[in-house]
C-alpha positions as a LaTeX table, in Angstrom:
\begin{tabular}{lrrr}
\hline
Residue & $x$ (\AA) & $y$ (\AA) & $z$ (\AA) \\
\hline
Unk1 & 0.00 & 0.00 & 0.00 \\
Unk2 & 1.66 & 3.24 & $-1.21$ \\
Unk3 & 1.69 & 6.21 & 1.67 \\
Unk4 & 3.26 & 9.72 & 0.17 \\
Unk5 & 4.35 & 11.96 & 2.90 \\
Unk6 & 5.04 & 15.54 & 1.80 \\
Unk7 & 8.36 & 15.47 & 3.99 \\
Unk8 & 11.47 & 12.99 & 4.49 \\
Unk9 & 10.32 & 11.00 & 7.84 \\
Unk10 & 13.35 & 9.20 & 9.93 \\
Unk11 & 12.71 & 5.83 & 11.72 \\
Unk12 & 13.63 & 6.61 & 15.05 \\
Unk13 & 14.77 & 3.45 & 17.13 \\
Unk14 & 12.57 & 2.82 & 20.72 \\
Unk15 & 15.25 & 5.08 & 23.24 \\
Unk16 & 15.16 & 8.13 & 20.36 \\
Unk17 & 11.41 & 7.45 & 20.11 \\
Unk18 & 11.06 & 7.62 & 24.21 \\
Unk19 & 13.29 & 10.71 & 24.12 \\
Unk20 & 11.04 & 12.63 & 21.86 \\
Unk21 & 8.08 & 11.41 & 23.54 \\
Unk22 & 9.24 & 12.52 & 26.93 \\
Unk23 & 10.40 & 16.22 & 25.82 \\
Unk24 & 6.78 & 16.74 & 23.97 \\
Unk25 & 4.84 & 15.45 & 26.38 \\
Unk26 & 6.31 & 17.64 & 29.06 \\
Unk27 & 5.29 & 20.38 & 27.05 \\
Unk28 & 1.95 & 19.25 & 26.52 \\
Unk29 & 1.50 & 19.06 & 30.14 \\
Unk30 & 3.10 & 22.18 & 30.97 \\
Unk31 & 0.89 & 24.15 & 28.24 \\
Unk32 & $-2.49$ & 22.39 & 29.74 \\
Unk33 & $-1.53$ & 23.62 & 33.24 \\
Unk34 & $-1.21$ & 26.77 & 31.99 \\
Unk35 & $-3.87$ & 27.15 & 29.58 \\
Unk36 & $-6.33$ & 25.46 & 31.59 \\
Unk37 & $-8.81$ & 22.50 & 28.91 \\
Unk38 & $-11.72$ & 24.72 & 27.21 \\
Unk39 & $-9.36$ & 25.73 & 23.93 \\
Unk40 & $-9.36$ & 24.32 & 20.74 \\
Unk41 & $-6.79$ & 21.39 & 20.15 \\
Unk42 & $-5.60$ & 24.00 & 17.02 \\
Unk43 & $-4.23$ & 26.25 & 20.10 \\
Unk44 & $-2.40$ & 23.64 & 21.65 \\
Unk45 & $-0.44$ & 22.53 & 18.74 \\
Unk46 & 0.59 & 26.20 & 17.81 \\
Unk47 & 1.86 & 26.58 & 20.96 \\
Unk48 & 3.73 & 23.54 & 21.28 \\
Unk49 & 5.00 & 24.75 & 17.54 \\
Unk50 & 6.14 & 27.73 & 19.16 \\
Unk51 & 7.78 & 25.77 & 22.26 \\
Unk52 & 9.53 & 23.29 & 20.11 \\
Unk53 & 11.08 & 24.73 & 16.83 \\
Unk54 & 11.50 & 21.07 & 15.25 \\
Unk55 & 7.84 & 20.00 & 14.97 \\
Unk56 & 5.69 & 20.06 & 11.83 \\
Unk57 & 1.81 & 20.69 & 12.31 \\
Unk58 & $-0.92$ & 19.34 & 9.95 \\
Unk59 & 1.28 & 17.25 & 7.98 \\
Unk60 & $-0.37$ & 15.89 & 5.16 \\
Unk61 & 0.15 & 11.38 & 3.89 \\
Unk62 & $-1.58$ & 9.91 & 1.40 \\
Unk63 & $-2.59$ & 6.67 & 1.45 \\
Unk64 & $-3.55$ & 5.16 & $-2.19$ \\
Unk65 & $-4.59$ & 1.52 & $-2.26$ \\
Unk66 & $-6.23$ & 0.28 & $-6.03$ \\
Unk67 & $-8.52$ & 2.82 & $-6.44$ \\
Unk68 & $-8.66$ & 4.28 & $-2.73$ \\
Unk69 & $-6.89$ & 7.39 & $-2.18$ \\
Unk70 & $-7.62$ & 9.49 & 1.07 \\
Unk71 & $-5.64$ & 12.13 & 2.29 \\
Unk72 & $-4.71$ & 12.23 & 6.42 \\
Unk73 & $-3.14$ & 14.84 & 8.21 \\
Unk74 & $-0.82$ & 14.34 & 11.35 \\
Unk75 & $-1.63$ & 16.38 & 14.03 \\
Unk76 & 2.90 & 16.40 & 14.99 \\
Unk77 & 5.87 & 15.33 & 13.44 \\
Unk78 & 8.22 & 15.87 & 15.73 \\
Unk79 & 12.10 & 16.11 & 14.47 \\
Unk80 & 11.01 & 13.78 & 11.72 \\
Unk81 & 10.84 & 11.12 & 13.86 \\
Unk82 & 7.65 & 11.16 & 16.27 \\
Unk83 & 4.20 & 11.21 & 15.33 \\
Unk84 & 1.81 & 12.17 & 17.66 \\
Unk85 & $-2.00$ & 13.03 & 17.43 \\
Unk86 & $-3.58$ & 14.78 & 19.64 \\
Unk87 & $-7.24$ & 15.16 & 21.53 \\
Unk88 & $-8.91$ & 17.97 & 23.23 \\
Unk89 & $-11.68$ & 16.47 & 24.66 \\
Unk90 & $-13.56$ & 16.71 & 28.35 \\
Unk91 & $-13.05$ & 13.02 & 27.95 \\
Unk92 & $-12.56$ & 9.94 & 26.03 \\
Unk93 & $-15.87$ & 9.13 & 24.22 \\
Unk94 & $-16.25$ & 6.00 & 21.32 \\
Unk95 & $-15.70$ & 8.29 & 18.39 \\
Unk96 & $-12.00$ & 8.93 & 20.35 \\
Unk97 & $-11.37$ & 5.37 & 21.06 \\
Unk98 & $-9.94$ & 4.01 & 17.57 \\
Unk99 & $-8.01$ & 7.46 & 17.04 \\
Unk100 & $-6.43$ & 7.24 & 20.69 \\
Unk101 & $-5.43$ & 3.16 & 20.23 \\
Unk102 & $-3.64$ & 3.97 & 16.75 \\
\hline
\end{tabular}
């Protein structure tokens, strides 16, 4: 299955992956604390952006199978290595669950 990313990703190996993980989600949690939960999950990400100069936002794949073609956007790429989508919801609802476990 052909998937076109619009930028050169970099397979990080499980301690690089951990690394990255750690240092964004820091932020993450230091940006809820101080934003507080009622914005929209776009003014998270900018801010992070603005936190962590090596992160890409939006970052459109496509994924062509036969005659399927659908475009998906990741919420980070982080140094070209990390992927991370993120939620900003009260709580975890059944819509969430599938987008939370991938």
């Amino acid at each position: 299955m052909p998937i076109e990313c619009t930028t050169e990703t970099i397979r990080p190996s499980q301690v690089e992956f951990g690394e990255i993980a750690y240092e964004v989600m820091n932020h993450v949690y230091h940006i809820h604390n101080e934003f507080g939960r009622f914005f929209d999950e776009a003014v998270y990400k900018r801010e992070l952006a603005s936190r962590m100069p090596g992160l890409e936002l939006e970052l459109p794949v496509t994924v062509t199978y036969g005659s399927f073609r659908k475009v998906y956007r990741l919420d980070v790429l982080a140094y070209k290595q990390g992927i991370f989508e993120f939620k900003a919801a009260e709580s975890i609802v059944a819509r969430h669950r599938s987008q939370t476990i991938n």
